[in-house]
KELUMDO-357581 format. One line per 10 residues: number of its first residue (from 0); their letters; for each residue x, y, z of C-alpha. Coordinates in steps of 0.05 Angstrom, whole numbers, plus 32768, in hexadecimal, padded with zeros to 4 digits. Each point is the difference from the previous one (the first is absolute). Layout:
<recs>
NUM) a) X/Y/Z; ...
</recs>
This chain:
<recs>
0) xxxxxxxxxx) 7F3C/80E2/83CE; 8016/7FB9/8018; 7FE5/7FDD/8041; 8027/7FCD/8024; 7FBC/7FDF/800D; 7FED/7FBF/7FD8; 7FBF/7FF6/7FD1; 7FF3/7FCF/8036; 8010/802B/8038; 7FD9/803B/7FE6
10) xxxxxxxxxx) 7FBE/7FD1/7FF2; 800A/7FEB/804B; 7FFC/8049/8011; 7FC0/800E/7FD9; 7FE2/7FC4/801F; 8002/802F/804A; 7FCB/8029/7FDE; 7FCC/7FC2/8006; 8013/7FFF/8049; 7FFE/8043/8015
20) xxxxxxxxxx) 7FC0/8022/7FE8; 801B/8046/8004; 803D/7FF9/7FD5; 8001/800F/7FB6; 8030/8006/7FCE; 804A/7FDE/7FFA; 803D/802A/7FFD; 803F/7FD4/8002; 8049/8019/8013; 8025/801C/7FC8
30) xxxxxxxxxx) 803F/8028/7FE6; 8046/7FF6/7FFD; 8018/7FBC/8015; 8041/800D/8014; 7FE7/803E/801F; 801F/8041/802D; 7FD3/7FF4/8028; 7FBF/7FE0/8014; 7FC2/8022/8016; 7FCC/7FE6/8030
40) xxxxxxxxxx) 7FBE/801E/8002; 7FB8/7FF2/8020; 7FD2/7FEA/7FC8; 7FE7/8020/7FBE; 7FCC/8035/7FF8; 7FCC/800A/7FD2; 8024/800E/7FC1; 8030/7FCE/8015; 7FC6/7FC4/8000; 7FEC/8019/7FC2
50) xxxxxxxxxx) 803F/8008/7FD2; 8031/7FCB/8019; 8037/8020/8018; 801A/8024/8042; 7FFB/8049/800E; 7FD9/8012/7FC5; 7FD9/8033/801E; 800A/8048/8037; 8033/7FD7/802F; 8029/7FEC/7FB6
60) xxxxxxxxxx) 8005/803D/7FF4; 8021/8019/803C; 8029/7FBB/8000; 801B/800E/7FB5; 8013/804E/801D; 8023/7FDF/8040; 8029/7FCF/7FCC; 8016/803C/7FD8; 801F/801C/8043; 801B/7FC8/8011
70) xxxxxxxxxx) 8021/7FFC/7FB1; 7FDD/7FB6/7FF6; 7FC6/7FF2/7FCF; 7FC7/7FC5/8009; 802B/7FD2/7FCA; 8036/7FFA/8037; 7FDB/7FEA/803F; 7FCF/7FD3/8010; 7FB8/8012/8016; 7FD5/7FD0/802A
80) xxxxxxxxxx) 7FD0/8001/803E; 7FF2/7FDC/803D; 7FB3/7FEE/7FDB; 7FF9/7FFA/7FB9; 7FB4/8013/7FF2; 7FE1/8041/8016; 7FD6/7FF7/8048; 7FC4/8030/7FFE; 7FBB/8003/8025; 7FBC/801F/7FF2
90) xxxxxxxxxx) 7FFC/8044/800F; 7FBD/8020/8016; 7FEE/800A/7FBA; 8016/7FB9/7FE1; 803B/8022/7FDF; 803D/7FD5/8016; 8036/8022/802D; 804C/7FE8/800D; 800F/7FDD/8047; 8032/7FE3/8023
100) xxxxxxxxxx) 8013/7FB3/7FF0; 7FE5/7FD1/8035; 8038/7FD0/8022; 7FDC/7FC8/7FDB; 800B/8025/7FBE; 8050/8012/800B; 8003/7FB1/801B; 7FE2/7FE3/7FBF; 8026/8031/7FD8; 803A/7FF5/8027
110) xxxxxxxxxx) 8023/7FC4/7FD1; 8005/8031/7FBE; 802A/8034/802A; 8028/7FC5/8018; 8010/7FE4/7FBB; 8016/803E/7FE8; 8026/8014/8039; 802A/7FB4/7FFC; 8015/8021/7FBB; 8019/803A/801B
120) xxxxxxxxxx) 8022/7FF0/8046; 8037/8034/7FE8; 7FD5/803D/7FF2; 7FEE/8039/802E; 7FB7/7FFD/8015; 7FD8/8042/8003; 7FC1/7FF5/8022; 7FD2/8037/7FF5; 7FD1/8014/803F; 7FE4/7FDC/8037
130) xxxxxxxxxx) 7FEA/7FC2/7FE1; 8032/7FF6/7FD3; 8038/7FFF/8037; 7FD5/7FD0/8037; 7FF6/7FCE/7FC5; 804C/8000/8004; 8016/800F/804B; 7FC3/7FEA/8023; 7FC7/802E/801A; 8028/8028/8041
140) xxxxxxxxxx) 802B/8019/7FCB; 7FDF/8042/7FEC; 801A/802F/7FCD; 8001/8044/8029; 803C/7FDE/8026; 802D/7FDD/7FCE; 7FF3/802F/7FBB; 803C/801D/7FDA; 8038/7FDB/8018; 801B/7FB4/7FF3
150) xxxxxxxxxx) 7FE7/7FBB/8020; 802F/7FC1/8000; 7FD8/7FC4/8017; 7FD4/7FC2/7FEE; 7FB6/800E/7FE7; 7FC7/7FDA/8008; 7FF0/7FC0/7FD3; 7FB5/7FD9/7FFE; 800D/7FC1/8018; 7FC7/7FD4/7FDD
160) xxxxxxxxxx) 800F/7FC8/802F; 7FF5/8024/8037; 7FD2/802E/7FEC; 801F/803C/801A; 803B/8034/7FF1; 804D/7FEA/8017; 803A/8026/7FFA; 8030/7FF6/7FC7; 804B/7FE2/800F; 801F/802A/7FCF
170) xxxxxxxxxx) 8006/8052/800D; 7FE0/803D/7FD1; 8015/8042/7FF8; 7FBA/802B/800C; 7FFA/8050/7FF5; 7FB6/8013/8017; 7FDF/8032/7FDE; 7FBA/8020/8015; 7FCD/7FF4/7FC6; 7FFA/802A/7FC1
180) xxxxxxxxxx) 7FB0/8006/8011; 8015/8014/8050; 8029/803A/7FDD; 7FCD/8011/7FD0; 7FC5/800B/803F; 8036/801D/8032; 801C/8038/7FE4; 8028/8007/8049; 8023/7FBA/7FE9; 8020/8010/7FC2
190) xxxxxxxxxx) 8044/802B/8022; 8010/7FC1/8026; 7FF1/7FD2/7FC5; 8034/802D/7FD2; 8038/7FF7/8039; 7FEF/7FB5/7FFD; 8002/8001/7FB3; 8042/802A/7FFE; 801F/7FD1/803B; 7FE7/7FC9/7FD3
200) xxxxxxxx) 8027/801B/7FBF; 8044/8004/802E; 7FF4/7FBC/8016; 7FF9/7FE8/7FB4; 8039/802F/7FE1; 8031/7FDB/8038; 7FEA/7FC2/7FF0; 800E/8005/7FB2
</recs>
């Protein structure tokens, strides 16, 4: 699979995991580059950190099933994520559990999503849950109101002179999804994620 990312630009994202004790791993964007579409996730999971790649483990699975409906396959869109290494704690036990990225973590993150985003300023944007679709629309945007249905406006952009997010100039095309992982735990979920998913597939069929 290709990344738009460069040797340089993937080095600068491993270097995060010396500043953020509770990251591990490095899982870069990858796929098609002149993709269908681009999906925006949260950050990877345990598998994820391990192997490499994105959606390598439960939520993969149920991502690969949701491209089969929607007639795609991974080699024609591109997979990336608001935070490139997985965040965990310490459970009770010292086993390590998945959490939520910290603002400071999507922040310091935020310049490999925007360098692969400059590259594809054409493309549809999927962001997957929660996280996936603040990182792009800012945090009062929440999923349960905007999922399943299309998005024409800037997105936010790290501005390292600043030090904060600002709105791009130029307009995306977004299609919020909930996440793969929210459908897997919610079994109440998954007949509004298959309207969004077929609503999805009309959208892309008329746009062919």
């Amino acid at each position: 699979m290709a990344t738009l990312l460069t040797t340089t630009q993937q080095a600068l994202g491993r270097d995060l995991l010396t500043q953020f004790p509770q990251l591990e791993g490095f899982v870069p964007g990858e796929g098609s580059l002149e993709p269908k579409l681009v999906m925006v996730s949260e950050a990877p999971g345990a598998v994820e950190a391990r192997v490499g790649h994105p959606f390598q483990g439960p939520a993969g699975t149920i991502l690969d099933q949701w491209l089969t409906q929607l007639g795609l396959i991974r080699d024609e869109i591109y997979l990336t994520g608001a935070v490139r290494s997985r965040p965990y704690q310490l459970g009770p036990t010292g086993l390590k559990r998945d959490r939520k990225p910290t603002p400071a973590e999507i922040a310091a993150s935020a310049p490999l999503l925007d360098v692969e985003l400059s590259q594809l300023v054409d493309r549809l944007l999927v962001p997957l849950g929660n996280t996936g679709l603040q990182r792009l629309l800012g945090p009062k945007t929440k999923i349960s109101a905007v999922h399943g249905r299309l998005l024409t406006q800037p997105i936010r952009r790290w501005s390292s002179d600043h030090q904060r997010f600002e709105w791009t100039e130029e307009d995306y095309r977004i299609w919020p999804l909930y996440h793969p992982s929210y459908s897997r735990r919610f079994k109440k979920i998954r007949p509004i994620v298959a309207t969004d998913l077929a609503e999805l597939k009309a959208y892309l069929d008329s746009s062919d």
